[in-house]
N, C-alpha and C positions, 0 to 999 in steps of 0.2 A: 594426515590426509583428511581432507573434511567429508560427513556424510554428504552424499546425494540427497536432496529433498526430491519430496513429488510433487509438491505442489508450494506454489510461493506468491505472497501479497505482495503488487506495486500499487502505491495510493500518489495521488495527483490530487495537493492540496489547494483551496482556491480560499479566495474572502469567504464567500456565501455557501461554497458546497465543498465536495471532493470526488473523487471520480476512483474507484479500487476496481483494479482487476486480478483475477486470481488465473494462474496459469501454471498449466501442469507440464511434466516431463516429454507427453508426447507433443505438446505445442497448442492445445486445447485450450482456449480463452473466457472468462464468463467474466464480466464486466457491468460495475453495477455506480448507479451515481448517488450519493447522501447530500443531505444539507445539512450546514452546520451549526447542528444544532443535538441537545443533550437526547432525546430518543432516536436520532439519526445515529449518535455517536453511538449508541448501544446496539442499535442493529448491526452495525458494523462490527462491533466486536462478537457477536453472535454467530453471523454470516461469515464469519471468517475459518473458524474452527470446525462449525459445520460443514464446511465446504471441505475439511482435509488438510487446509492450510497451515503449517509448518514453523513460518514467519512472512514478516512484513517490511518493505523497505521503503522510505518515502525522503522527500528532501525536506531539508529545512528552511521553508518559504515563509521568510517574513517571520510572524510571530504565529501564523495559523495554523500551524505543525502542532502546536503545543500540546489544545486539548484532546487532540488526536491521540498524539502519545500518550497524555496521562490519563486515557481511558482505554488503550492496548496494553501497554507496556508491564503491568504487573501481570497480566495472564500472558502472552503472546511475547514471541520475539522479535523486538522491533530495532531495524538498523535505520538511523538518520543519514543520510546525506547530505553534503555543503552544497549547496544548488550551484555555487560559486567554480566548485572542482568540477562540477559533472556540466558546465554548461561548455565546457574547454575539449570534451572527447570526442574528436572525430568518429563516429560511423555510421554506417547504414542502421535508422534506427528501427524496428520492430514494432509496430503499435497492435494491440487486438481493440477493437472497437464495437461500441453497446448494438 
């Protein structure tokens, strides 16, 4: 069985920025926008951990996923997604917004 987290990253990678929101168990949202760029990238791994954050899940959009990962991914847990599988799921989808 897998643990419960409390608190968990989704990041919305773009060309120019990305958009992370961290969202906890009771349904509480804090949502923050970066550009992409090397002191954004760092704040973001920052803001993460200090926020309580757990891990991080984001797609794999294009090639702009990348530096993202490889400035999480040896501290933080970060899951990729095929943008490809997840554009095929039907449901009601859930947004928290800035």
């Amino acid at each position: 069985m897998s643990k419960k987290r409390n608190k968990v990253c989704g990041i919305d990678v773009h060309k120019r920025f990305f958009v992370a929101s961290i969202l906890d168990n009771e349904g509480n949202c804090e949502t923050k926008r970066f550009e992409q760029d090397l002191d954004e990238l760092v704040s973001l791994k920052n803001w993460i951990p200090d926020s309580g954050c757990e891990s991080v899940a984001m797609e794999s959009t294009v090639e702009y996923w990348r530096p993202t990962f490889g400035i999480l991914n040896p501290e933080i847990n970060v899951t990729i997604g095929n943008a490809y599988h997840m554009k095929g799921i039907p449901s009601k989808k859930q947004m928290c917004f800035m």
